[in-house]
C-alpha positions in Angstrom: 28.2 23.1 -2.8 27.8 19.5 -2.1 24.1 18.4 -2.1 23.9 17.8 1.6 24.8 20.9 2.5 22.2 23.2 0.5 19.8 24.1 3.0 16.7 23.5 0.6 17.4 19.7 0.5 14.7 17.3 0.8 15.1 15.9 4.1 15.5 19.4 5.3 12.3 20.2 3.9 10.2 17.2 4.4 11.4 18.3 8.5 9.0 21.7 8.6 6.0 21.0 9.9 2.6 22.1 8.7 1.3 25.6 10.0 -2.6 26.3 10.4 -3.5 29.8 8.5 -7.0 30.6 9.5 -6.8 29.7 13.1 -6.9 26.3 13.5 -5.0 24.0 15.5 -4.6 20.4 16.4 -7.4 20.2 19.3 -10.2 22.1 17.1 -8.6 19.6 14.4 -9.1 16.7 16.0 -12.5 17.7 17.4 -13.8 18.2 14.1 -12.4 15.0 12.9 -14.3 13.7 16.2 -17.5 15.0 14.8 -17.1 14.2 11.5 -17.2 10.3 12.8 -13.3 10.2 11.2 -14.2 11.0 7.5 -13.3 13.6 5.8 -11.3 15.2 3.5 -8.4 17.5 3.5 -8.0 20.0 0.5 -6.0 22.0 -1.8 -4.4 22.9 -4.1 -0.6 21.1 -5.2 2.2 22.2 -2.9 -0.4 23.9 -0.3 1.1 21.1 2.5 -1.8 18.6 2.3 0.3 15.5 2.7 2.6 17.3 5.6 -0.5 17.8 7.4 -2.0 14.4 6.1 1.1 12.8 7.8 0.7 14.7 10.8 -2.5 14.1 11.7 -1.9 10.2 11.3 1.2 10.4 14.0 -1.4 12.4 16.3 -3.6 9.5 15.9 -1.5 7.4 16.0 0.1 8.3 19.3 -3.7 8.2 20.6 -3.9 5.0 20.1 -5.7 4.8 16.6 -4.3 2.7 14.3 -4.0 4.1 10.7 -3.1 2.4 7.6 -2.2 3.8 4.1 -3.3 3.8 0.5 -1.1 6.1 -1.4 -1.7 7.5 -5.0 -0.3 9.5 -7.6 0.0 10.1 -11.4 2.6 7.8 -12.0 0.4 4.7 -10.1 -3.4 5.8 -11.2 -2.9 2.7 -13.6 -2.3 0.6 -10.7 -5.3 2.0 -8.3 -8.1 -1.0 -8.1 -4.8 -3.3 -7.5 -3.4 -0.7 -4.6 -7.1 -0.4 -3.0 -7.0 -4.6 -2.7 -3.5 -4.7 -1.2 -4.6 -1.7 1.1 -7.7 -3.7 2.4 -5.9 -7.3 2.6 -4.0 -5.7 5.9 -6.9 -3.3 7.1 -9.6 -4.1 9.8 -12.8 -2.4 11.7 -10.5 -1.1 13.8 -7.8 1.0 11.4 -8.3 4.4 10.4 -7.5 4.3 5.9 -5.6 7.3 4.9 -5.9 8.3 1.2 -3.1 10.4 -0.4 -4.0 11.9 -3.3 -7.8 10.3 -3.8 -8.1 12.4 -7.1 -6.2 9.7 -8.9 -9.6 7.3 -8.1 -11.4 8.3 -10.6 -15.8 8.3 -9.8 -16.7 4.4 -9.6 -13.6 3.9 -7.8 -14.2 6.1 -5.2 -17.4 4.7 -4.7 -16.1 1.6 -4.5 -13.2 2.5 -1.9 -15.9 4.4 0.2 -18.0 1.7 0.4 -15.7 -1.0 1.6 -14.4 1.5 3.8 -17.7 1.9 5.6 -16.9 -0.4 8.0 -13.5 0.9 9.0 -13.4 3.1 11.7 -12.6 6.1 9.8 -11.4 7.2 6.1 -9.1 10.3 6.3 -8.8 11.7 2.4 -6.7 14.7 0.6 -7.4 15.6 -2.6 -7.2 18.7 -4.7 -11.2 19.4 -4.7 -13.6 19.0 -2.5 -16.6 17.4 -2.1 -15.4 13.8 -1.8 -16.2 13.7 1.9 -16.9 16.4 4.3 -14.2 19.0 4.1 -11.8 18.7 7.4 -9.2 21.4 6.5 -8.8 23.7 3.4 -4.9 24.0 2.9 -4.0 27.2 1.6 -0.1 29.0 1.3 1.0 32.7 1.5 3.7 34.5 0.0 4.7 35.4 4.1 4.2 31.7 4.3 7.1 30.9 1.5 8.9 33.8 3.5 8.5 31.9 6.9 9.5 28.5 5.8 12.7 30.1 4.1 13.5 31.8 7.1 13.1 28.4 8.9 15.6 26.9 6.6 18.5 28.7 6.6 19.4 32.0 8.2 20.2 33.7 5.2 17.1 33.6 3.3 16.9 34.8 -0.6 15.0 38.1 -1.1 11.9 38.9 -0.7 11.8 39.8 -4.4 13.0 36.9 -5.6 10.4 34.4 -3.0 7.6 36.4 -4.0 8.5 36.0 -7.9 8.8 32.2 -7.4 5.7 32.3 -5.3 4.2 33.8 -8.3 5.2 31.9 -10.8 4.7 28.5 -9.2 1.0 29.6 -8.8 1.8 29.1 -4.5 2.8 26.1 -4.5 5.2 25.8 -2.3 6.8 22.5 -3.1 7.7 24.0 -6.6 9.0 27.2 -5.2 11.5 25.2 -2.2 12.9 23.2 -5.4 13.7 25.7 -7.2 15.3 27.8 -4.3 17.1 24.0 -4.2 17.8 24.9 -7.9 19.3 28.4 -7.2 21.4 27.9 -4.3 23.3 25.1 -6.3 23.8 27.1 -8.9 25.3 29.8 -7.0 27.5 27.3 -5.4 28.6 26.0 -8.9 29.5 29.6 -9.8 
């Protein structure tokens, strides 16, 4: 099987959209965004969709009118944070919403920092793996039937329900981890 046609390929995946489990949905979203005067943080675990819905919520705003600008971190460039957060704010003004992926790589003073320069923006949208760094907006969370959903969205002959319920297991729910290793299985199938 050639890589483009295994239906657990990235672009294939990065295409589902994020799906609200506890009743949620974009208006009550966005109206608790509203109230939260456009900070806060969305939170979870790794794999449990908080850039998807991260990204998401920045077209919605965007498509509103809001401007939004990026600041996005990660293991391999924690080393490079306090130079990131002065690139970030060379481009940024009152009127641009900053978007944080993956905050946890700031570290205490420079969160304090970042938050404090970002005061006078005209809102600071975070996700991070715990909360407490601003009011939490959303708590991202996955299912097993969630795994078993997104599957099904992917190809119509999903694997079995055994076998996405072990992976679901034994990638402790994240679901990144489990859609690259069903990435995994299906070429090896194809290979046999």
């Amino acid at each position: 099987m050639r890589a483009c046609d295994n239906p657990f390929r990235s672009d294939r995946v990065l295409s589902v959209r994020y799906r609200f489990l506890n009743g949620d949905d974009w208006e009550s979203i966005l109206g608790r965004l509203d109230e939260l005067q456009y900070r806060a943080a969305i939170v979870g675990l790794e794999g449990a969709g908080k850039t998807t819905l991260h990204e998401e919520l920045a077209e919605r705003l965007k498509s509103q009118g809001q401007s939004v600008c990026w600041l996005r971190l990660n293991r391999e460039n924690r080393h490079l944070a306090s130079r990131l957060i002065e690139q970030a704010f060379v481009d940024v003004t009152t009127e641009d919403c900053l978007f944080v992926d993956g905050a946890e790589q700031l570290g205490f003073w420079r969160w304090q920092r970042l938050k404090r320069r970002a005061a006078s923006l005209a809102g600071l949208v975070i996700n991070t793996h715990t909360p407490g760094w601003l009011p939490t907006l959303v708590q991202c969370e996955t299912t097993s039937e969630l795994l078993h959903e997104v599957t099904g969205e992917l190809t119509p002959d999903p694997p079995s329900t055994a076998l996405l319920d072990r992976l679901f297991d034994q990638h402790d729910g994240n679901l990144r981890l489990c859609l690259r290793s069903l990435y995994d299985l299906k070429a090896a199938e194809a290979e046999a």
